[in-house]
C-alpha positions in Angstrom: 0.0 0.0 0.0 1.4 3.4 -0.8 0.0 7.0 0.6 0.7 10.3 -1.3 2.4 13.3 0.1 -0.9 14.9 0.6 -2.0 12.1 2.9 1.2 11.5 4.5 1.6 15.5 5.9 -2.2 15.5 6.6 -2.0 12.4 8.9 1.0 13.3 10.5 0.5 17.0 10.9 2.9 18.6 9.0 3.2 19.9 5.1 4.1 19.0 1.3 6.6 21.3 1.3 8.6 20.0 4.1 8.3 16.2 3.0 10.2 17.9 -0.6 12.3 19.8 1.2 13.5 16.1 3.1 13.7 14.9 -0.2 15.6 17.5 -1.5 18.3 16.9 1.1 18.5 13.2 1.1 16.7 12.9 4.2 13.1 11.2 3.5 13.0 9.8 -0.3 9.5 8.9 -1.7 9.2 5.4 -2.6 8.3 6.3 -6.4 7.2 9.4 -8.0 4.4 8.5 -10.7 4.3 10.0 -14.2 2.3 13.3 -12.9 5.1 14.1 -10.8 2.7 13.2 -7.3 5.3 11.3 -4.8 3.9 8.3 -3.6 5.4 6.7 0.3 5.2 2.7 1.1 5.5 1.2 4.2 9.2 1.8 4.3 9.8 5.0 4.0 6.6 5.5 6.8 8.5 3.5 9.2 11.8 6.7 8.4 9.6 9.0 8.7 8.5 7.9 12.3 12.0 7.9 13.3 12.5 11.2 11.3 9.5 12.5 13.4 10.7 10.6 16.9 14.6 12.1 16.2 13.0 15.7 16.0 10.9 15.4 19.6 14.5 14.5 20.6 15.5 17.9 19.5 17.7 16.5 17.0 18.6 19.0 14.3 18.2 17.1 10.6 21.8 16.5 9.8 21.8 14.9 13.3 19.3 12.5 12.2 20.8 12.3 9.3 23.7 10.5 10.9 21.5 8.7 13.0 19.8 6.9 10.3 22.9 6.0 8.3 23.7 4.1 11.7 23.3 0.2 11.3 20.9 -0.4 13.9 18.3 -2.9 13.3 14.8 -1.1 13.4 13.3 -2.6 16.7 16.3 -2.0 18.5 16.5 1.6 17.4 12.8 2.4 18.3 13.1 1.3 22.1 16.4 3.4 22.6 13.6 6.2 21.2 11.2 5.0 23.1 14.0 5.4 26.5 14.9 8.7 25.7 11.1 9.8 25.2 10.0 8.2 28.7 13.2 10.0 30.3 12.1 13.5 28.5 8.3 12.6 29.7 9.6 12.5 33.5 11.7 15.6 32.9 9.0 17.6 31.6 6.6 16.3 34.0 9.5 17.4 37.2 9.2 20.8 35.3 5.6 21.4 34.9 5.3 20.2 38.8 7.3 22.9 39.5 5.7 25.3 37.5 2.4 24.4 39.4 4.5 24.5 42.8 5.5 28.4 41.5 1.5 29.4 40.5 0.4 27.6 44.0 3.0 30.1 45.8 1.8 33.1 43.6 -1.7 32.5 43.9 -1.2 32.5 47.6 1.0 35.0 47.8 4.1 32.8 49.5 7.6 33.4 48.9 9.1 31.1 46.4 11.6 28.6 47.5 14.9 29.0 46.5 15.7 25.9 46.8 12.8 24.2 44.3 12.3 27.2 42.4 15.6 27.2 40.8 16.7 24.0 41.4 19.8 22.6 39.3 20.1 26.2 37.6 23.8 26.9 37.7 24.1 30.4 36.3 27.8 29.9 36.3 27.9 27.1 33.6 26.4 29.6 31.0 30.2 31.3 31.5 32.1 28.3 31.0 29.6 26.9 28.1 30.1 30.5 26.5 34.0 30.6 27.1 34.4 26.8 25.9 32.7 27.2 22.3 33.7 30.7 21.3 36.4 32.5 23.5 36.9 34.2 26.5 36.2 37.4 24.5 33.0 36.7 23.1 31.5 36.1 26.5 33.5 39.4 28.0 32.2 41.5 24.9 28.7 40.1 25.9 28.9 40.8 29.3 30.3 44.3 28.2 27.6 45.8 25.8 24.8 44.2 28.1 26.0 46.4 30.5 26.2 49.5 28.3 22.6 49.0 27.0 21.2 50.5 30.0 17.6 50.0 31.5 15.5 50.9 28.3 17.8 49.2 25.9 17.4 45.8 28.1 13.5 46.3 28.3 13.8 46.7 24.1 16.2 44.0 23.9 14.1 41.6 26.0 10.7 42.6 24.2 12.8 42.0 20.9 13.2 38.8 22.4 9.2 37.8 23.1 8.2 39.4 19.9 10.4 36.6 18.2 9.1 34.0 20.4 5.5 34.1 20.2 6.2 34.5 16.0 8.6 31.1 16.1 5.9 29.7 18.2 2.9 30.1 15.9 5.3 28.9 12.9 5.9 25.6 15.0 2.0 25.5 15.8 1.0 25.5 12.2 3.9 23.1 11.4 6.0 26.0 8.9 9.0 24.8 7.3 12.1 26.1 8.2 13.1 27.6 5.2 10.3 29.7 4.8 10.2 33.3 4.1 8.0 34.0 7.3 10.6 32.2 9.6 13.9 33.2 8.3 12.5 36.7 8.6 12.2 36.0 12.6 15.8 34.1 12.1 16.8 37.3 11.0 16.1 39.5 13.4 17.2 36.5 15.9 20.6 36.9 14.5 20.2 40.5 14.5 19.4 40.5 18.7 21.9 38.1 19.2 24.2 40.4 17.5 23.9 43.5 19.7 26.1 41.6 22.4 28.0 39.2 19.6 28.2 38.7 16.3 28.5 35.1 15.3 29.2 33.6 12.1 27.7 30.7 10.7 29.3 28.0 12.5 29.5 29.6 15.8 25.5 30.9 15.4 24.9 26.7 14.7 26.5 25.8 18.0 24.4 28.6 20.2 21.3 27.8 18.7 21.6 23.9 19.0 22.3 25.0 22.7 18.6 26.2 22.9 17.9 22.6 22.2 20.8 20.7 23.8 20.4 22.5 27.4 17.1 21.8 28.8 16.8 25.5 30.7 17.6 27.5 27.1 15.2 24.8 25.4 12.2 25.5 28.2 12.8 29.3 28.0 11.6 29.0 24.0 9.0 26.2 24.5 7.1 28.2 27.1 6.0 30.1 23.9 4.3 26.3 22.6 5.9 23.3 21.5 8.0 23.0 19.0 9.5 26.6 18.9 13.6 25.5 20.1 13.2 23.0 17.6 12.6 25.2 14.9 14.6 27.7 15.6 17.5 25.7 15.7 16.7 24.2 12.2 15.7 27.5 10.8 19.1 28.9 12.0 20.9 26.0 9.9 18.7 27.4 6.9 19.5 31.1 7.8 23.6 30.1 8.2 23.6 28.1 5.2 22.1 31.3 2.5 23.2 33.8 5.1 26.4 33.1 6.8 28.5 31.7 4.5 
């Protein structure tokens, strides 16, 4: 039995244009293209496309997966290591949202928060040595530097740059955008561009921090408190963005 690309995005929420755009990188191959150029997927290349889809919840970015799938791992025994690391990111998010509700609880009531649940595990120190390990000791001093020189109403700008490109990634993600669309590299854009009042990465170096909003699970919960989905796409539209902008 084959499905066509229209039935394929429809059932698993997401669009034509991305399931080419797989294609046109190697990632997802239709079984057979018929003579009116429609792309047809068998039972195969459904079975990828769940561990395309699976590798992506992961917050693996698609060259990632890419090596993942090259990897000779029979097809069971890949899908319960999947199915380990989704349980494990299931009990992490579940810790987080309890503490979320712990936080409302406290606000709601007007309590002082707890220090000690509240920011639990947040090590503000490792940012330094994340930041000095991947692109210099001067990078994070220049950072810290023009931070400091923006002053009250250029932080309050800075920080409602910062929402504003949020909430735009977030409805992207919700309506399943590709990453290489006009709409998104436009917010990639300006995300470069406010990342660029402190630092000015180049392509490589821009890679590295955005995977970090993936990687790190406090960066990663900072963007997916605008909806699901939105680290994920950033970091894939940043590989776009670095690719036709960057170079």
């Amino acid at each position: 039995m084959e499905w066509t690309i229209h039935q394929v995005a429809t059932a698993t929420g997401t669009t034509s244009r991305t399931l080419r755009h797989y294609a046109d990188i190697g990632l997802l191959a239709p079984s057979r293209v018929g003579p009116n150029g429609y792309r047809y997927y068998d039972d195969a290349a459904l079975r990828r496309y769940q561990r395309i889809l699976l590798l992506r919840e992961l917050g693996l970015g698609l060259s990632a997966i890419a090596g993942v799938l090259e990897e000779r791992t029979d097809e069971v025994t890949a899908l319960r290591e999947h199915a380990g690391l989704l349980e494990a990111e299931a009990a992490r998010l579940t810790r987080l949202a309890a503490s979320v509700r712990e936080t409302i609880r406290r606000t709601e009531t007007g309590e002082e928060l707890d220090v000690r649940t509240s920011f639990e595990g947040f090590d503000a120190s490792r940012y330094e040595e994340e930041v000095v390990q991947r692109w210099g000791r001067d990078a994070h001093e220049a950072a810290q530097r023009n931070w400091r020189e923006l002053g009250e109403e250029g932080r309050a700008a800075h920080a409602a740059e910062a929402d504003a490109i949020g909430r735009g990634l977030a409805a992207a993600a919700a309506r399943g955008a590709d990453p290489g669309e006009r709409e998104v590299q436009d917010l990639l854009r300006r995300h470069h561009a406010w990342v660029s009042e402190f630092w000015t990465p180049g392509a490589e170096a821009y890679r590295g921090l955005t995977a970090m909003y993936v990687d790190d699970e406090r960066f990663r919960a900072t963007y997916e408190a605008y909806g699901p989905g939105t680290a994920v796409l950033l970091r894939d539209a940043a590989e776009v963005f670095a690719q036709r902008e960057l170079v």
